[in-house]
C-alpha positions in Angstrom: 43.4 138.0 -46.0 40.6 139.1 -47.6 37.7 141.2 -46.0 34.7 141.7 -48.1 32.6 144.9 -47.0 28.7 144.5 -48.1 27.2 147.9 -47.7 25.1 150.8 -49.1 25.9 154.7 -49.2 22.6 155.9 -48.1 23.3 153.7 -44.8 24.4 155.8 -41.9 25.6 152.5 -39.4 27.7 151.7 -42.9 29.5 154.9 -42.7 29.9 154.5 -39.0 31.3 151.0 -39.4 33.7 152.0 -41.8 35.3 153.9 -39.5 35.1 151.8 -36.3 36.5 149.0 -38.5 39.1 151.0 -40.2 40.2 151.7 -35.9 40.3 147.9 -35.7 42.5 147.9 -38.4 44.9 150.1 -37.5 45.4 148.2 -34.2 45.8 144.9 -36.2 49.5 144.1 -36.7 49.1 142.2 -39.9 46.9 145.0 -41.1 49.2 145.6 -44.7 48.2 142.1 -45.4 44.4 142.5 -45.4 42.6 143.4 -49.1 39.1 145.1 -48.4 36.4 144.8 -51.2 33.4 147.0 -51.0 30.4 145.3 -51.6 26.9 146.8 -53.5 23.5 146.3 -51.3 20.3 148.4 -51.5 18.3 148.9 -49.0 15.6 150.2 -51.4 16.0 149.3 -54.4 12.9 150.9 -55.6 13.6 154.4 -53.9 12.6 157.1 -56.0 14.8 159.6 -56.1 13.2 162.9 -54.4 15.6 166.1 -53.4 11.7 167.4 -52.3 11.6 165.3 -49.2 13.3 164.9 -46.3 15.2 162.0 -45.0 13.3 162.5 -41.6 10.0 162.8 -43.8 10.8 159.9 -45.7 12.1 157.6 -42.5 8.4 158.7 -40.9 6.4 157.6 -44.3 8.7 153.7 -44.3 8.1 153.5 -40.5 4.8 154.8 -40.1 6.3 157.4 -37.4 5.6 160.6 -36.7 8.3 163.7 -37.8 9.2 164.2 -34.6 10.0 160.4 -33.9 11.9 160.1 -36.9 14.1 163.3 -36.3 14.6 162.1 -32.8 16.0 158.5 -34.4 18.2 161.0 -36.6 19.4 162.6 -33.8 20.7 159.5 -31.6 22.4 158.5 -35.2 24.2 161.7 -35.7 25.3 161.5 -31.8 26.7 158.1 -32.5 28.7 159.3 -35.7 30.5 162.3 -33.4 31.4 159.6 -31.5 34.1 158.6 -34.1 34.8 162.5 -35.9 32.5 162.1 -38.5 29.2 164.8 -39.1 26.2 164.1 -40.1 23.6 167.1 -41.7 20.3 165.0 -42.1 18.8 168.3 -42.8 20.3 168.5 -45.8 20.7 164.8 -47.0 18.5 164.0 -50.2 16.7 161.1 -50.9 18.2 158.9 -53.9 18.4 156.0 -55.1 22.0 154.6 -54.7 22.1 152.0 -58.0 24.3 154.7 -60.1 26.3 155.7 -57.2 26.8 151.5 -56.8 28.0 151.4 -60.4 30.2 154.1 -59.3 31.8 152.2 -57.3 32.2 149.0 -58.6 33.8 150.9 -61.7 36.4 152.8 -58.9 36.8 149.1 -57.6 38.3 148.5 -60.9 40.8 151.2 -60.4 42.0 150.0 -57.0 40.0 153.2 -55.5 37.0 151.4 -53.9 37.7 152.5 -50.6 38.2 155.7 -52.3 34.9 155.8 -53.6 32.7 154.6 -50.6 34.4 157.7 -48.3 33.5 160.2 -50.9 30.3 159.3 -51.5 29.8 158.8 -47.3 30.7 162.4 -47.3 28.8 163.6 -50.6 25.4 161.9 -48.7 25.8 162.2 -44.9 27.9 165.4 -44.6 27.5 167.8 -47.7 23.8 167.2 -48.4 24.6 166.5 -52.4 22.2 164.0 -54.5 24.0 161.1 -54.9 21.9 160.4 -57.8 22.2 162.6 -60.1 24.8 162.2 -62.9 26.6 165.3 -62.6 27.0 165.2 -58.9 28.6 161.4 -59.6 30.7 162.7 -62.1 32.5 165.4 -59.5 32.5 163.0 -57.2 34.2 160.2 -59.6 37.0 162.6 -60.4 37.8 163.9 -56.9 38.8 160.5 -56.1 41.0 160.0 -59.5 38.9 158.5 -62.2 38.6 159.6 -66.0 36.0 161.7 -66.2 35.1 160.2 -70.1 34.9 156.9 -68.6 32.7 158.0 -65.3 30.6 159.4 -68.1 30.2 157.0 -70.4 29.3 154.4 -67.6 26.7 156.6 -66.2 25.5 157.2 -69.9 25.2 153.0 -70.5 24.5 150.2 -68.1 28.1 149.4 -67.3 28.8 147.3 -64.0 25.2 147.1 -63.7 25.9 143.6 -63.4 28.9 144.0 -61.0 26.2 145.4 -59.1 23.8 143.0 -59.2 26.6 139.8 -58.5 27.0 141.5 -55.2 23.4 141.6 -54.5 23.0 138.3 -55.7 25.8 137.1 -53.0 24.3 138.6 -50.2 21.3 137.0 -50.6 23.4 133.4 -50.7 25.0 134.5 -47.5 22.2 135.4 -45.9 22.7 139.4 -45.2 19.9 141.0 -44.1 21.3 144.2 -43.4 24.4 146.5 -43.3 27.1 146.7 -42.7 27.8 143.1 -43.2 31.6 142.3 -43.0 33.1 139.2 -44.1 36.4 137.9 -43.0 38.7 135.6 -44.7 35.2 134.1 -46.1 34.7 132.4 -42.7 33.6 134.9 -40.4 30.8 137.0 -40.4 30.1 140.1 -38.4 27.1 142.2 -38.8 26.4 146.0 -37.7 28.6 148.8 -37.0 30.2 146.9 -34.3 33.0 148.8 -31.3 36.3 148.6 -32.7 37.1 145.6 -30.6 34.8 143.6 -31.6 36.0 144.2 -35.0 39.8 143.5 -34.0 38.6 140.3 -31.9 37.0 139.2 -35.4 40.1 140.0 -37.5 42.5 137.8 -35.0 40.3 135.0 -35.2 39.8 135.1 -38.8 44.0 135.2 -39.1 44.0 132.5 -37.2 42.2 130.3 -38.9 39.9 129.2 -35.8 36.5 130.1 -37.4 35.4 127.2 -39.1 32.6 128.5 -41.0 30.3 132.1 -41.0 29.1 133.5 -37.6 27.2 136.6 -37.7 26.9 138.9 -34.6 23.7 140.4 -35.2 23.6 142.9 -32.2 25.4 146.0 -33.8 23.9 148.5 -35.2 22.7 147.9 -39.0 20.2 149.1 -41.8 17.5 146.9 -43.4 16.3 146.4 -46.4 12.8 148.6 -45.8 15.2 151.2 -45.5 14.9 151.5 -42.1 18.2 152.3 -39.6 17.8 151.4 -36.1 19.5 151.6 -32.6 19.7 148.1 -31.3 17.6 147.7 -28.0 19.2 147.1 -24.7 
């Protein structure tokens, strides 16, 4: 059964949801028959890349906050990635734009190391503070996770799997995402957000079972927007 992932790695609910959904996966006993695909989606596609600013600089300029609002958002973010082992350092995360890192990873799809590719550059972003835009960082990164290093060069030097890219953005848009992570299941079922791991287990048994007859997104989990904006869901 397929399971196709749309998501972007300057989204911290996407690396969240990775890993409550790879918990829901583990639980699932037909889990060696499920095929992920990691999807492209920007939330900004016309982010300038900036290693001057802050992320909690830059989330106060998109939301019209003040620092201390945006760091507190950070906060309640990072506190909600402990929650499944993972650390965030939004001190030290750089703004960039994520379209090279995207091509990145549509050329590691090609190698069967998607999922590869999406945890490294997670890590790269949210937990080691490197600039996921800049060639040379991508070329490190490419290589940890097993690709030639010519051919992560001479994609970042061209504009190879720029349209990969763009075919994902182009399908999210016909599906009606409006924010990440957006997981589809089996191409029936929709969930939206980085849901509890349950949720995500409840979707992948209905999906196996054939009882969804068409998409149906739960909107309620937490999820980034395209503004570029990452919020807590309000209770």
């Amino acid at each position: 059964m397929d399971v196709e992932i749309w998501s972007d790695v300057m989204c911290p609910f996407c690396y969240i949801g990775k890993r409550k959904f790879e918990q829901a996966l583990s639980q699932f006993p037909n889990r060696d028959d499920i095929r992920v695909t990691w999807k492209s989606f920007q939330l900004n596609p016309d982010m300038e890349t900036d290693p001057e600013t802050s992320i909690n600089q830059y989330l106060a300029n998109a939301k019209g906050w003040s620092l201390e609002q945006a760091e507190q958002m950070n906060n309640r973010v990072t506190a909600m990635a402990q929650e499944v082992c993972l650390t965030y350092r939004f001190d030290k995360a750089v703004v960039a734009n994520s379209w090279d890192a995207h091509r990145l990873i549509q050329l590691a799809k090609q190698r069967g190391l998607g999922d590869a590719a999406e945890e490294r550059l997670f890590k790269a972003y949210f937990t080691e503070g490197r600039n996921t835009a800049d060639h040379a960082t991508l070329l490190e990164l490419g290589t940890d996770i097993g690709l030639d290093a010519s051919e992560v060069n001479a994609m970042l030097a061209s504009d190879l799997y720029g349209q990969a890219v763009d075919q994902d953005l182009y399908e999210a848009r016909q599906i009606g995402v409006r924010g990440v992570p957006f997981f589809v299941l089996n191409h029936k079922y929709a969930v939206s957000g980085a849901q509890q791991p349950e949720t995500f287990l409840g979707a992948l048994q209905t999906a196996w079972s054939k009882l969804a007859p068409k998409a149906v997104a739960s909107n309620d989990g937490p999820a980034c927007e395209p503004d570029g904006s990452c919020e807590l869901p309000t209770t």
